[in-house]
PyMOL Python script that loads the backbone (N, CA, C, O; Angstrom):
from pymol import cmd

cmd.read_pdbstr("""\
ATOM      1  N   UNK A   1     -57.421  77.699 -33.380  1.00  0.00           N
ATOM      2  CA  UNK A   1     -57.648  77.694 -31.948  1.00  0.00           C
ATOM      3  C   UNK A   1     -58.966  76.974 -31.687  1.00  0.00           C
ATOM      4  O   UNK A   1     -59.879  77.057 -32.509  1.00  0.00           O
ATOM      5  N   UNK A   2     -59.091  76.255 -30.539  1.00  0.00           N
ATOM      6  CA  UNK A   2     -60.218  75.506 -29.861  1.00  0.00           C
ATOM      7  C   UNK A   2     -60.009  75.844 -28.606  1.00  0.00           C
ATOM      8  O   UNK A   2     -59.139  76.448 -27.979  1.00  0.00           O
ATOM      9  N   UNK A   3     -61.520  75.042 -28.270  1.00  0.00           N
ATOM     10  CA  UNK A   3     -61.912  75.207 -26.981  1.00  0.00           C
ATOM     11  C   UNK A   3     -60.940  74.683 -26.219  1.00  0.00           C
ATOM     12  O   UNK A   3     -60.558  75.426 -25.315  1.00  0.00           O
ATOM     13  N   UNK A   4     -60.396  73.582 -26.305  1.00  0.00           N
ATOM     14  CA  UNK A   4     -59.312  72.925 -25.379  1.00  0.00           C
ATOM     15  C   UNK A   4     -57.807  73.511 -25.535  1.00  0.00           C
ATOM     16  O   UNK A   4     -56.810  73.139 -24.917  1.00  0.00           O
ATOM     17  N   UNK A   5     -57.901  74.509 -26.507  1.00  0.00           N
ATOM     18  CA  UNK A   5     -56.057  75.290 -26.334  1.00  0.00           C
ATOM     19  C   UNK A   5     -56.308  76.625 -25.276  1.00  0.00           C
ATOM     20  O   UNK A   5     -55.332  77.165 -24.756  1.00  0.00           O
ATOM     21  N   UNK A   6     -57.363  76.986 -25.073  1.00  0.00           N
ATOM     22  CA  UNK A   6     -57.532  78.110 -23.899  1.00  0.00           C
ATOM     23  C   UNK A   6     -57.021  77.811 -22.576  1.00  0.00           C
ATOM     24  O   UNK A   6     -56.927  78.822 -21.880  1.00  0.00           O
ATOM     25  N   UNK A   7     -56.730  76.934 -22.119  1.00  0.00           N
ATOM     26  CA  UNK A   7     -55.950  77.070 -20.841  1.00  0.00           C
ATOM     27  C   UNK A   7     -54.609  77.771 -21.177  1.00  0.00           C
ATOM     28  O   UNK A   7     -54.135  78.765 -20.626  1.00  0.00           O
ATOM     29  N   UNK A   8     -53.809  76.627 -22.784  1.00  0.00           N
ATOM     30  CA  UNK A   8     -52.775  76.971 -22.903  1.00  0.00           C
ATOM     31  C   UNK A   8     -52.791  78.994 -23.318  1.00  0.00           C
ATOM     32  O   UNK A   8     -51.969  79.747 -22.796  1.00  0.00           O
ATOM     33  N   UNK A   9     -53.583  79.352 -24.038  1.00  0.00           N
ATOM     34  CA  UNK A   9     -53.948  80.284 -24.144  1.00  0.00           C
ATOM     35  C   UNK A   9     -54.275  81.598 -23.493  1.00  0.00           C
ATOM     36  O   UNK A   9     -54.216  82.732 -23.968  1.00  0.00           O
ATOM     37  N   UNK A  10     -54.622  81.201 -22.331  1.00  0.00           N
ATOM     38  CA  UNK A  10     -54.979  82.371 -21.252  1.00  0.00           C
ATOM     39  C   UNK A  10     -53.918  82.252 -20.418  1.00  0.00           C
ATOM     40  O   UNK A  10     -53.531  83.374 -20.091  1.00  0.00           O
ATOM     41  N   UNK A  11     -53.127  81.173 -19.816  1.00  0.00           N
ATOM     42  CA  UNK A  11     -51.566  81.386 -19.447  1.00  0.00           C
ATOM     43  C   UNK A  11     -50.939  82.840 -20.059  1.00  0.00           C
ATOM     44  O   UNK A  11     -50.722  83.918 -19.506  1.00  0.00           O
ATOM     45  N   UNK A  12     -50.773  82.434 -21.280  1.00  0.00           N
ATOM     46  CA  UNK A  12     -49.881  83.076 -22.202  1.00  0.00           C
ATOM     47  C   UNK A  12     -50.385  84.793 -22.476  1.00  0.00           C
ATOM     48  O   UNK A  12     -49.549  85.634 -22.807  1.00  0.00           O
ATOM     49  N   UNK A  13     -51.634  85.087 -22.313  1.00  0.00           N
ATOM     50  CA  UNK A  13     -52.600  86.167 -22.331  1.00  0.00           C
ATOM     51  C   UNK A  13     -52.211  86.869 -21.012  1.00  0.00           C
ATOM     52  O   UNK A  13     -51.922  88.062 -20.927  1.00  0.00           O
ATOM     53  N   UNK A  14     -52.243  85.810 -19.793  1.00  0.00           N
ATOM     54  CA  UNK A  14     -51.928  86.562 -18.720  1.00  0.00           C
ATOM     55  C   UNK A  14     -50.583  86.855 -18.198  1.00  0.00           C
ATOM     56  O   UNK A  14     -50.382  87.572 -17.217  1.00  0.00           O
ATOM     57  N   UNK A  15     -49.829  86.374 -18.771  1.00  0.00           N
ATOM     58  CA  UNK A  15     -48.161  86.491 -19.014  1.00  0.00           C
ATOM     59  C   UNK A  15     -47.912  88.078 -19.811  1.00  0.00           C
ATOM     60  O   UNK A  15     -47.060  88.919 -19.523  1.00  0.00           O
ATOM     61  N   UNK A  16     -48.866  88.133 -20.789  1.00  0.00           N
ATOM     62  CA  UNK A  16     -48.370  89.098 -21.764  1.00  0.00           C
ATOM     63  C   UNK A  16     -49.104  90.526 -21.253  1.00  0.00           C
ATOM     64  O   UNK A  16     -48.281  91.400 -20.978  1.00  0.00           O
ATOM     65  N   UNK A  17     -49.984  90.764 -21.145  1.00  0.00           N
ATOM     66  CA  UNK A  17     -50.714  91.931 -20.965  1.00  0.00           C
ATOM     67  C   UNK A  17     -51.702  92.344 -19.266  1.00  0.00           C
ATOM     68  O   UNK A  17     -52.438  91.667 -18.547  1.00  0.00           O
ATOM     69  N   UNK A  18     -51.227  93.704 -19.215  1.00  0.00           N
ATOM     70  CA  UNK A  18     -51.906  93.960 -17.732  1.00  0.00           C
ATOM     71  C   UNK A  18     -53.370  93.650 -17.596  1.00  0.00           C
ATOM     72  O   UNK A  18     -54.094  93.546 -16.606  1.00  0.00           O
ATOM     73  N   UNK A  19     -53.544  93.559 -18.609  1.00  0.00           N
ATOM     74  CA  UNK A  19     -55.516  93.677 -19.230  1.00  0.00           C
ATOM     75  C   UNK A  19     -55.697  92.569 -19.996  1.00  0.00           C
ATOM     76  O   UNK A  19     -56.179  92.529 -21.128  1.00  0.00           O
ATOM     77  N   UNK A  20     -55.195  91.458 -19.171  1.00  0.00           N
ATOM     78  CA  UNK A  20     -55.508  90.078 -20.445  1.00  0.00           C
ATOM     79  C   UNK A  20     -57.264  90.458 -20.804  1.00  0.00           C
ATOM     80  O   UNK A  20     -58.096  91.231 -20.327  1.00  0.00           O
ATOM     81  N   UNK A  21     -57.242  89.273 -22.085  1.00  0.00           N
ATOM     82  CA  UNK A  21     -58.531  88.822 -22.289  1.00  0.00           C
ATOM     83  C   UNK A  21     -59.322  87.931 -21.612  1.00  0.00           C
ATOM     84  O   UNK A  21     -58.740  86.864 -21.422  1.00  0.00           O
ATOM     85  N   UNK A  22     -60.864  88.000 -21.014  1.00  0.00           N
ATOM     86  CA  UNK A  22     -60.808  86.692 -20.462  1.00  0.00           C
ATOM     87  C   UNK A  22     -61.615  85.537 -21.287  1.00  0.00           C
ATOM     88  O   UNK A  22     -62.296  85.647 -22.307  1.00  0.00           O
ATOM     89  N   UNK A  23     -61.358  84.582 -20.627  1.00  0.00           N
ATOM     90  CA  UNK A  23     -61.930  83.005 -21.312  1.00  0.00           C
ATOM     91  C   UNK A  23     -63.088  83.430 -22.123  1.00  0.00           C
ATOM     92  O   UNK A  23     -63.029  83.063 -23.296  1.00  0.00           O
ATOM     93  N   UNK A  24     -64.663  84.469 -21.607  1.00  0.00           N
ATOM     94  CA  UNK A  24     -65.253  84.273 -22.497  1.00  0.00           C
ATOM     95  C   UNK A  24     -65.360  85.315 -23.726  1.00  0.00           C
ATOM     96  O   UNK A  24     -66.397  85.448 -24.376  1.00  0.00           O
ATOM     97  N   UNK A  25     -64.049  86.117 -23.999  1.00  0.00           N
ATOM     98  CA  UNK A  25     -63.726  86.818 -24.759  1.00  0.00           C
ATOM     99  C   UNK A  25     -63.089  86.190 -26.120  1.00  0.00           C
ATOM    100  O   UNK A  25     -63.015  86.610 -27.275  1.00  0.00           O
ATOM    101  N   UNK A  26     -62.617  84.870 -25.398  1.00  0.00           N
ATOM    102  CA  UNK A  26     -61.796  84.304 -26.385  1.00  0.00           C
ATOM    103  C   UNK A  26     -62.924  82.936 -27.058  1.00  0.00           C
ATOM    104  O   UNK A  26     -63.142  82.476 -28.179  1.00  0.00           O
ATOM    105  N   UNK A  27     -63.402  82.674 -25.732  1.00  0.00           N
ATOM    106  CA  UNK A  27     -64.819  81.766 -26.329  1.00  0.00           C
ATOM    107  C   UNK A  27     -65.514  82.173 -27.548  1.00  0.00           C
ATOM    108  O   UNK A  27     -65.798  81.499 -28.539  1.00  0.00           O
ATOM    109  N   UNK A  28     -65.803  83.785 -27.205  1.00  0.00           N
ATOM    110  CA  UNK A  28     -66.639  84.701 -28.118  1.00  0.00           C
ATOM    111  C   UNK A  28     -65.483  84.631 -29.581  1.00  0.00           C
ATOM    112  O   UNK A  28     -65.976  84.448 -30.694  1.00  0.00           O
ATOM    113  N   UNK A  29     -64.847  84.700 -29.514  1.00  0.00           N
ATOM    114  CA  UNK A  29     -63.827  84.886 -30.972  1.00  0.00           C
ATOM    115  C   UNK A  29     -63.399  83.444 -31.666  1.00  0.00           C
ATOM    116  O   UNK A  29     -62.909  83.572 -32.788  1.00  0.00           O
ATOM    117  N   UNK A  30     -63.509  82.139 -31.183  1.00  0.00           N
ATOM    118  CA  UNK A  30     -63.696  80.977 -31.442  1.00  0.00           C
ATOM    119  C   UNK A  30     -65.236  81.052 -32.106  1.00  0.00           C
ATOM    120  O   UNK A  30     -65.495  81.038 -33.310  1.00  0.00           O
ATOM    121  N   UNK A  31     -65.816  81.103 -31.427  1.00  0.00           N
ATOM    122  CA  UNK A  31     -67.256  80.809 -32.513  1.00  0.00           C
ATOM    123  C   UNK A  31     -68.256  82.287 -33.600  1.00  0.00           C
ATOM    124  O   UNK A  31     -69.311  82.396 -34.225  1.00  0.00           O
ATOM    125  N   UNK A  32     -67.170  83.055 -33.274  1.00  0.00           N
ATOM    126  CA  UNK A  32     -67.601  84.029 -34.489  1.00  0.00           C
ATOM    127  C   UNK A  32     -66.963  83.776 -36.490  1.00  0.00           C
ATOM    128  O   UNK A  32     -65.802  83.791 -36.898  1.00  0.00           O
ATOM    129  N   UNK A  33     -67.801  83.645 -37.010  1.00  0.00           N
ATOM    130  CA  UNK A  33     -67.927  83.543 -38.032  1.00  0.00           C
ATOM    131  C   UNK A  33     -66.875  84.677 -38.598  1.00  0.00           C
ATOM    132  O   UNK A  33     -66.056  84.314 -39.442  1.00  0.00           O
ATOM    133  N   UNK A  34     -66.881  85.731 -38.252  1.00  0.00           N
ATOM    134  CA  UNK A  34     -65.700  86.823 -38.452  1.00  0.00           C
ATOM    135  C   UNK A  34     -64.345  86.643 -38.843  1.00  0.00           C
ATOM    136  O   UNK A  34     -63.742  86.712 -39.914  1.00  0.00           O
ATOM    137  N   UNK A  35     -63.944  86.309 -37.281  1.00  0.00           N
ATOM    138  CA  UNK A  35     -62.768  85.934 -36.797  1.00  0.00           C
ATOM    139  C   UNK A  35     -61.782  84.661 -36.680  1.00  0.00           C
ATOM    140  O   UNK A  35     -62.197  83.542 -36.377  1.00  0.00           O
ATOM    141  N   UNK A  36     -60.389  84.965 -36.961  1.00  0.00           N
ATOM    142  CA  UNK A  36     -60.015  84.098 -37.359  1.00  0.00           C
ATOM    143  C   UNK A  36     -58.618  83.673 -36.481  1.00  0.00           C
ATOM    144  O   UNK A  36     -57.579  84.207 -36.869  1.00  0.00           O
ATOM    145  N   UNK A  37     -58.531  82.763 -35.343  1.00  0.00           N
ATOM    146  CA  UNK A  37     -57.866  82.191 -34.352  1.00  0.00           C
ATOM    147  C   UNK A  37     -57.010  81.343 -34.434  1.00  0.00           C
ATOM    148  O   UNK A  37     -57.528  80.230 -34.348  1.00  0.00           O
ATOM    149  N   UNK A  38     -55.450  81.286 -34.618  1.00  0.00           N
ATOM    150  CA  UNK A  38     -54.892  80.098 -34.841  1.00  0.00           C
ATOM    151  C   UNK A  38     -53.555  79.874 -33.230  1.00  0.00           C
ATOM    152  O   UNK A  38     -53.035  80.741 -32.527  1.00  0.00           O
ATOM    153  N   UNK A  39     -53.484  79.032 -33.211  1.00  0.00           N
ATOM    154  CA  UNK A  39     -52.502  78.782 -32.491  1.00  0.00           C
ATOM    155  C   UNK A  39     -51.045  78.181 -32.829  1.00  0.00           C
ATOM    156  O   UNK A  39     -51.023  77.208 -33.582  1.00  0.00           O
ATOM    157  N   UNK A  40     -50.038  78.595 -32.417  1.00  0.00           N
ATOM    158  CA  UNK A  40     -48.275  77.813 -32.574  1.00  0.00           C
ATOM    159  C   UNK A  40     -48.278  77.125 -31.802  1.00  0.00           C
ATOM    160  O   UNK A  40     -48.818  77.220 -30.700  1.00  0.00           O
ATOM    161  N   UNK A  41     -47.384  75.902 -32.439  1.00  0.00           N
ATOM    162  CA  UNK A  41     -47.036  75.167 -31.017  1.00  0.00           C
ATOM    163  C   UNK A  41     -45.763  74.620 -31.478  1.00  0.00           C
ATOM    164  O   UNK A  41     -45.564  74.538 -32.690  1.00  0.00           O
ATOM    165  N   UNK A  42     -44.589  74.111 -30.365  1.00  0.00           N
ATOM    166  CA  UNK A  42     -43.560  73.912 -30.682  1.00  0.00           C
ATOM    167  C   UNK A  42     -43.441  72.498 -29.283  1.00  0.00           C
ATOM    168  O   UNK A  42     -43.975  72.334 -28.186  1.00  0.00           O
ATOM    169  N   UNK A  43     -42.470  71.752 -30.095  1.00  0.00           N
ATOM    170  CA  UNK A  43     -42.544  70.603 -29.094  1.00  0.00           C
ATOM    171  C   UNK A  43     -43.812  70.088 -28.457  1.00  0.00           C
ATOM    172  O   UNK A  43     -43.863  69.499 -27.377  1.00  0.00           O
ATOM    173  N   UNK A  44     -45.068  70.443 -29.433  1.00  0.00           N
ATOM    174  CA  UNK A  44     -46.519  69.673 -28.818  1.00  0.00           C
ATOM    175  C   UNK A  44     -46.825  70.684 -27.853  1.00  0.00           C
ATOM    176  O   UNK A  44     -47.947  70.662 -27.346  1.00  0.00           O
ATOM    177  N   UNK A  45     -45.755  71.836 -27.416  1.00  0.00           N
ATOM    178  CA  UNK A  45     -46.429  72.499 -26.507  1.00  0.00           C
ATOM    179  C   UNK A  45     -47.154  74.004 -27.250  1.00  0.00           C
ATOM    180  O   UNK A  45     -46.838  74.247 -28.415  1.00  0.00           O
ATOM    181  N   UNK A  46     -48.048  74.897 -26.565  1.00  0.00           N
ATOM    182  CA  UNK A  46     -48.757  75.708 -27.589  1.00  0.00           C
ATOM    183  C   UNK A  46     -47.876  77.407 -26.943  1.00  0.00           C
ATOM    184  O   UNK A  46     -47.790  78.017 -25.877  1.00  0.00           O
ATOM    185  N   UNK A  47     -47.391  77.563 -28.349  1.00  0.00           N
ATOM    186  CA  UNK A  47     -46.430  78.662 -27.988  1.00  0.00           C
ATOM    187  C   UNK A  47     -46.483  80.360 -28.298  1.00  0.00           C
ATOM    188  O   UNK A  47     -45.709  81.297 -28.098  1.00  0.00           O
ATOM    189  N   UNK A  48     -47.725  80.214 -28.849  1.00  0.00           N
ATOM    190  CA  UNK A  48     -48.182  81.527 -29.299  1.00  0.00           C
ATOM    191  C   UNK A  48     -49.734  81.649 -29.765  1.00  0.00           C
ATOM    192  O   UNK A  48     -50.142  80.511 -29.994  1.00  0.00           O
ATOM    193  N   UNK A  49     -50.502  82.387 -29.934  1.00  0.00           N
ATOM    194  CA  UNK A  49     -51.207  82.823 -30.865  1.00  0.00           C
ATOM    195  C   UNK A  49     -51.605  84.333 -31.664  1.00  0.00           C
ATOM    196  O   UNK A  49     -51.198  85.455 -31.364  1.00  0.00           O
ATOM    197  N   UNK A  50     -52.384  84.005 -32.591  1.00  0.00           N
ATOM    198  CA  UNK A  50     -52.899  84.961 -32.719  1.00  0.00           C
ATOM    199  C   UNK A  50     -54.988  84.926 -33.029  1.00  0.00           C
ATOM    200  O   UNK A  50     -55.710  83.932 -33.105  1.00  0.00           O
ATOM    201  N   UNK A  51     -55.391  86.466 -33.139  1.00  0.00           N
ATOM    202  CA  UNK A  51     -56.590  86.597 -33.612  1.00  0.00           C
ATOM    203  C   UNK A  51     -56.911  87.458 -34.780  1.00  0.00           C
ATOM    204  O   UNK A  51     -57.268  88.488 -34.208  1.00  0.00           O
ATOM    205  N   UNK A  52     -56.973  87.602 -35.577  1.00  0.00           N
ATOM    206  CA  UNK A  52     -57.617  88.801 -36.403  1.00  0.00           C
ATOM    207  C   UNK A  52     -59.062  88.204 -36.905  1.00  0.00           C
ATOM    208  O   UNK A  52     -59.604  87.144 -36.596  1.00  0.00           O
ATOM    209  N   UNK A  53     -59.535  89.334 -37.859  1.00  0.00           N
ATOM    210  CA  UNK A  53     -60.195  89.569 -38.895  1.00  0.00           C
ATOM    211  C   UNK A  53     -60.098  90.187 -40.358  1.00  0.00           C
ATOM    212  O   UNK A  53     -59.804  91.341 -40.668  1.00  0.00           O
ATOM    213  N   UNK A  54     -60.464  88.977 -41.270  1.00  0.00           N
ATOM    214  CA  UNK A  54     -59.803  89.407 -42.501  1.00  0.00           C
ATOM    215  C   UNK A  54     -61.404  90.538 -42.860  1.00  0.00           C
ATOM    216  O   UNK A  54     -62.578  90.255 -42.621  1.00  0.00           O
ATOM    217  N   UNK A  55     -60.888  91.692 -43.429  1.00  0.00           N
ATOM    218  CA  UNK A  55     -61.956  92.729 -44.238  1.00  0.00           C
ATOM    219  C   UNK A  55     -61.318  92.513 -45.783  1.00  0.00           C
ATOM    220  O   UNK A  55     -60.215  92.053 -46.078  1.00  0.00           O
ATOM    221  N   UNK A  56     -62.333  92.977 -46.619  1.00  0.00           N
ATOM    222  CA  UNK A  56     -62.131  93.345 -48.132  1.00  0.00           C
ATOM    223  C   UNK A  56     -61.072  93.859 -48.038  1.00  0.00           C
ATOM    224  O   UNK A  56     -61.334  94.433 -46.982  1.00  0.00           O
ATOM    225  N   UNK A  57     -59.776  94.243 -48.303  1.00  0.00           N
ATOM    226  CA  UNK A  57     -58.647  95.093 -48.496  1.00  0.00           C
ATOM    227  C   UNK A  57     -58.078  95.162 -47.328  1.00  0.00           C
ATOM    228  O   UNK A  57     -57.600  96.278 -47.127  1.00  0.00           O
ATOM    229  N   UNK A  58     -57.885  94.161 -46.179  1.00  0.00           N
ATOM    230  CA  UNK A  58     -56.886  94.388 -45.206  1.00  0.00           C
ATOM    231  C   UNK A  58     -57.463  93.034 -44.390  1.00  0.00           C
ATOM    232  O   UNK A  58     -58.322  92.208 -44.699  1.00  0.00           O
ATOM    233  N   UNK A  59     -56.449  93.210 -43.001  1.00  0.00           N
ATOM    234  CA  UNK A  59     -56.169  92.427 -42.039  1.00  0.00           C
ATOM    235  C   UNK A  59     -56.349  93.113 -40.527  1.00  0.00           C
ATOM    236  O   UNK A  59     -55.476  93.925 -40.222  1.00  0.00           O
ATOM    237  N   UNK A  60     -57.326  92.878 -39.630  1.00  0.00           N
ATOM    238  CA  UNK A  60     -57.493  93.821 -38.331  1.00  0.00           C
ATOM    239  C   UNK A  60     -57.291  93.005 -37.808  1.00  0.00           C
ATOM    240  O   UNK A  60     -58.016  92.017 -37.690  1.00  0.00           O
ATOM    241  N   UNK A  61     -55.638  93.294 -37.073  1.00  0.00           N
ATOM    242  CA  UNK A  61     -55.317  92.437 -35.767  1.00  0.00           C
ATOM    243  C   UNK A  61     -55.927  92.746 -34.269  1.00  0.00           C
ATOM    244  O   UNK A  61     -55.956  93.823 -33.673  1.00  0.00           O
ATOM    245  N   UNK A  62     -56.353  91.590 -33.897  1.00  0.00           N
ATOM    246  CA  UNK A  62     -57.069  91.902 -32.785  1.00  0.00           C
ATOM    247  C   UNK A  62     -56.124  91.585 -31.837  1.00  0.00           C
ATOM    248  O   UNK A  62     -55.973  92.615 -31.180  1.00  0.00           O
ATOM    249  N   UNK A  63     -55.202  90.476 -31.285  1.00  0.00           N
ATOM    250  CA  UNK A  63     -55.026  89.799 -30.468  1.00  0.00           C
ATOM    251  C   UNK A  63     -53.829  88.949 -30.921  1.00  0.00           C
ATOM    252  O   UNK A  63     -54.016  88.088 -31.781  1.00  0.00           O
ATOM    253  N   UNK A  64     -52.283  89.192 -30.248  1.00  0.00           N
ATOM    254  CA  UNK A  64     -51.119  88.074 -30.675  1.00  0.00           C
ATOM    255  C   UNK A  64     -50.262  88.051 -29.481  1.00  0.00           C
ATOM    256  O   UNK A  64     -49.858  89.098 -28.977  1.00  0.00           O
ATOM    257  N   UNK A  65     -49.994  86.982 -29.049  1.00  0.00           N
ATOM    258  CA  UNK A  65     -48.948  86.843 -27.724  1.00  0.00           C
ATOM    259  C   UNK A  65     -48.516  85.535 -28.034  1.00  0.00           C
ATOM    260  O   UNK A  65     -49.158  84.533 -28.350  1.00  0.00           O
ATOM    261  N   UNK A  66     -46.756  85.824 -27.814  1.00  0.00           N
ATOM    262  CA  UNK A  66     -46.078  84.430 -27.276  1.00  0.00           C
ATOM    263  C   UNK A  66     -45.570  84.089 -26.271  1.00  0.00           C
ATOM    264  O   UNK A  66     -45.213  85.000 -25.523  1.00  0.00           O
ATOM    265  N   UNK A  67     -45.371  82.933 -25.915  1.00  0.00           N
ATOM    266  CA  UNK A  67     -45.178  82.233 -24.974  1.00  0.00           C
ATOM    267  C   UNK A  67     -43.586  82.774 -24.473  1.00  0.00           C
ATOM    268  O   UNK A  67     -42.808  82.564 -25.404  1.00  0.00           O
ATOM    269  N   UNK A  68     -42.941  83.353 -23.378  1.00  0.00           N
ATOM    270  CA  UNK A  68     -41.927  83.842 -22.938  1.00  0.00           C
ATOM    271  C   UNK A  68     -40.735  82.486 -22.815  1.00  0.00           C
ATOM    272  O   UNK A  68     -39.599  82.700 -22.390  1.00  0.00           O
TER     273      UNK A  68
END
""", "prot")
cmd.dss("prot")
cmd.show_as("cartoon", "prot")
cmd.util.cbc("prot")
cmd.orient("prot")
């Protein structure tokens, strides 16, 4: 994920949940060293993502929505 897939991104955030995330939530998780942001895309268009954080012995999902 980048700075320029967040439009496609917060669409899809505000599609999915009563309590989206906002822009600088997701800003904040793009430049943390932590966390780890990828995006789907299908036909060039961006169709999902997700967020976690990998720990020693697991995976903490923070954040996954697709595109309806």
């Amino acid at each position: 994920m980048e700075k320029d897939d967040l439009d496609g991104v917060l669409a899809i955030e505000r599609a999915s949940f009563p309590t989206p995330w906002s822009e600088n939530m997701f800003i904040e998780e793009i430049h943390s060293s932590l966390c780890c942001d990828l995006v789907a895309e299908q036909n060039g268009r961006l169709a999902g993502y997700i967020s976690f954080i990998v720990i020693p012995g697991e995976i903490q999902l923070r954040n996954i929505a697709v595109r309806e």
